[in-house]
C-alpha positions as CSV (number, residue, x, y, z in Angstrom):
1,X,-12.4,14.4,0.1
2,X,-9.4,12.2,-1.4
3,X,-10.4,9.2,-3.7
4,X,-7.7,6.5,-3.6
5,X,-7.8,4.0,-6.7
6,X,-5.5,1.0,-5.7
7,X,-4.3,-1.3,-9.2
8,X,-1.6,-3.8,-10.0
9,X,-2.7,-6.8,-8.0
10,X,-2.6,-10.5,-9.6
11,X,-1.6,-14.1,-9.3
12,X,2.2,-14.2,-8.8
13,X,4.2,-17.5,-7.9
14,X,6.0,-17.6,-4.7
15,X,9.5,-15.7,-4.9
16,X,8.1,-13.5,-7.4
17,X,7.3,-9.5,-7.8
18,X,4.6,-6.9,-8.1
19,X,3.9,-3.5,-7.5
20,X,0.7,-1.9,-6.9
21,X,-0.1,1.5,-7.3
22,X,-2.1,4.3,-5.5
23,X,-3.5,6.8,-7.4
24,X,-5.3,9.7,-6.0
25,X,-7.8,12.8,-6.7
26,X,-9.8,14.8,-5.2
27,X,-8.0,17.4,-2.3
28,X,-4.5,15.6,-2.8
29,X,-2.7,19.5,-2.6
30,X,-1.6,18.8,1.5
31,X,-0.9,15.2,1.6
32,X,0.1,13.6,4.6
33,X,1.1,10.2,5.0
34,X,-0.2,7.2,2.8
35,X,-0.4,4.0,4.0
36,X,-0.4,0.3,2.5
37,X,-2.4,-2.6,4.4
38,X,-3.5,-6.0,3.8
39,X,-6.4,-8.2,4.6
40,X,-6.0,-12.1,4.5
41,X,-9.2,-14.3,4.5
42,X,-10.4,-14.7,8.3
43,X,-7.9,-11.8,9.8
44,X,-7.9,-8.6,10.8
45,X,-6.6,-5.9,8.5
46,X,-3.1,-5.2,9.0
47,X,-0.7,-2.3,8.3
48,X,2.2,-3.1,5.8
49,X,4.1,-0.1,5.2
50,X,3.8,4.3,4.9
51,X,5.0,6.6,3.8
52,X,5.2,10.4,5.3
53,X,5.1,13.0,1.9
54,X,6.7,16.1,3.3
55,X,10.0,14.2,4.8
56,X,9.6,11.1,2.7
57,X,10.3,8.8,6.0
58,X,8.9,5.4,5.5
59,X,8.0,2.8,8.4
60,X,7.4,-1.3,7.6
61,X,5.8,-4.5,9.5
62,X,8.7,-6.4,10.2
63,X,6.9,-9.1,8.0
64,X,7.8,-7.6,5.0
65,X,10.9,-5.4,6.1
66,X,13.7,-5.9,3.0
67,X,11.7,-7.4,0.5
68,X,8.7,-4.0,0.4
69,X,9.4,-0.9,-1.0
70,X,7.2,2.3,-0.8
71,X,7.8,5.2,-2.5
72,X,5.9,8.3,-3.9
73,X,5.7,10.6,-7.2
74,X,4.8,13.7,-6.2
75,X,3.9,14.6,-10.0
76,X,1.4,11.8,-10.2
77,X,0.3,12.2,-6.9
78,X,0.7,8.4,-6.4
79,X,2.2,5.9,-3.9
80,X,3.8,2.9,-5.1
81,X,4.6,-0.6,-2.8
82,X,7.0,-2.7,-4.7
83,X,7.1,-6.4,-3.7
84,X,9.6,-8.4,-3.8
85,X,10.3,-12.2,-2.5
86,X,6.5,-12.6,-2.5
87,X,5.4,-15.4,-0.3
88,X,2.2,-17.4,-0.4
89,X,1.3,-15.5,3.1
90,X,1.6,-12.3,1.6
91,X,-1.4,-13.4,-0.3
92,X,-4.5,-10.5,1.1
93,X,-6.8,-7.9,-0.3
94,X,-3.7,-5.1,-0.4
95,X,-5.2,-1.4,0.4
96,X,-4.4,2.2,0.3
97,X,-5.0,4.8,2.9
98,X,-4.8,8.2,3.6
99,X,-3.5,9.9,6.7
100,X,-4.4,13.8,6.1
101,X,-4.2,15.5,9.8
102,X,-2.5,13.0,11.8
103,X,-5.9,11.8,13.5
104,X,-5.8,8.3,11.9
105,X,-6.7,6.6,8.2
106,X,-9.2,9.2,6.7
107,X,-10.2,7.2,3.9
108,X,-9.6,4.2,2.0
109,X,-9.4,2.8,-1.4
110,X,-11.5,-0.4,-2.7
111,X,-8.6,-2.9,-2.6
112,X,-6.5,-4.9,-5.2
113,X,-6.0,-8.9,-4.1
114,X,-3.0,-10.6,-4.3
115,X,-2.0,-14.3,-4.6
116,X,1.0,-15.4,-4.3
117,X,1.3,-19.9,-5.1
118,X,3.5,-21.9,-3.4
């Protein structure tokens, strides 16, 4: 089992930054790929970004390609999506996931909501 504890969400004006974190526990000794993705009120759940932990490759939705960065610390054994250029339709509930065999998102943290005011 992997317990993923999302945090730094807020109310941020448009043009503005955060970065949320992704801390986990439990089996984190083989970790996989960890994966960021946001729900907006009334749509589906969408991937934002991952990143792989043994090659450190990361992949992006296009929507958010130069202005989101993930990265790890292997130390802490947590992922990190910087945001930059915020936009009020980045606003969402932002989550974490965990990849751990390749056979899709194993499990999930609670969320951490994001606002971003025109």
């Amino acid at each position: 089992q992997v317990q993923l504890a999302e945090s730094g969400g807020g109310l941020v004006q448009a043009g503005g930054s955060l970065r949320l974190s992704c801390a986990a526990s439990g089996r984190t000794f083989s970790r996989y790929v960890t994966g960021w993705f946001r729900q907006a009120p009334g749509k589906e759940r969408e991937f934002v970004a991952s990143i792989n932990w043994r090659r450190g490759s990361t992949y992006y939705a296009d929507s958010v390609k130069g202005r989101f960065t993930i990265s790890r610390d292997n130390g802490k054994n947590t992922v990190y999506l910087q945001m930059n250029s915020l936009k009020p339709e980045d606003t969402a509930v932002y989550y974490c996931a965990e990849n751990v065999d390749g056979t899709g998102w194993n499990y999930w943290g609670q969320g951490t909501q994001v606002t971003v005011s025109s």
